[in-house]
N, C-alpha and C positions, 0 to 999 in steps of 0.2 A: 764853274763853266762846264756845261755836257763837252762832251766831245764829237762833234760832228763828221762822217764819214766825207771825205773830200768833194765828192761828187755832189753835195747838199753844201757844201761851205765855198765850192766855188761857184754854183746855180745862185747862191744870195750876191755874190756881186757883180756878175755881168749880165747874170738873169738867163743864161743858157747852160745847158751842160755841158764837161769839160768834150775835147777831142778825147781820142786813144790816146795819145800821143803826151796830152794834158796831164790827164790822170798816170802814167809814165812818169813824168817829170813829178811828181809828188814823191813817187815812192808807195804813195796808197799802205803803205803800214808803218805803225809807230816807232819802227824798231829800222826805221831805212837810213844811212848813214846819205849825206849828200854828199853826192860827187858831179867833177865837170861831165857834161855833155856837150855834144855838137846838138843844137835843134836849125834842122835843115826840113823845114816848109813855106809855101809860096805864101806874099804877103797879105797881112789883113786877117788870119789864121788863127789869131790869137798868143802868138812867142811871150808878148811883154805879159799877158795875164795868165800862162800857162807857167813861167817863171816866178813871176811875184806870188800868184797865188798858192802856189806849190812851196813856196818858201815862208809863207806868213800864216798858209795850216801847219804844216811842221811846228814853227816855233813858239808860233801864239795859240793855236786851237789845241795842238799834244804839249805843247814844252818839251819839243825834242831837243835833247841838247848834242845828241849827233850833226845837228843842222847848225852852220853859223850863227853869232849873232847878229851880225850887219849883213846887210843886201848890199853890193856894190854894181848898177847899173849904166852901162858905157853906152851911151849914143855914138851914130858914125858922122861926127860931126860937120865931114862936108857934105853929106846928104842932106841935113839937117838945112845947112846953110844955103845949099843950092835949093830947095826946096820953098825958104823965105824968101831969097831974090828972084826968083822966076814969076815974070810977070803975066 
C-alpha cells in the first residue's frame, strides 16, 4: 500500500480538504507520537473526521505504532438523547 500524504487520504473520505486544525491533529509526519488534546471548534467543523481520520492515517495508511491500537470514541450522551426526544 503507497503511502498517501494526509491531506489526500483525508479529501478521499469526506471529499473536502482537511481544516488547519485537521491536518494538526494527524501529526502530518510518520514519526508523530499521539497525544491528548483539547479540539475546541464550533460545531459541524468536522472534530469526529479530524479525529478518526487522523488516527486511521497513522495506523492504517503509515503503521505507526506510536499511535494506539484502538480508537475509543465517547458520545455526550444526554445530548445525544435530548436531541432524539425533541419533537
Amino acid at each position: 500500500m503507497s503511502q498517501l500524504p494526509f491531506d489526500s487520504f483525508f479529501q478521499s473520505a469526506p471529499g473536502n480538504t482537511p481544516y488547519d486544525y485537521q491536518s494538526r491533529l494527524s501529526g502530518n509526519d510518520p514519526v508523530t507520537a499521539c497525544r491528548s488534546q483539547v479540539i475546541n471548534v464550533l460545531t459541524s467543523l468536522g472534530k469526529t473526521a479530524g479525529a478518526v481520520l487522523a488516527w486511521l492515517w497513522n495506523r492504517v495508511q503509515l503503521q505507526n505504532p506510536r499511535w494506539p491500537r484502538r480508537l475509543a470514541y465517547r458520545l455526550p450522551m444526554r445530548t445525544v438523547f435530548n436531541e432524539e426526544t425533541t419533537i
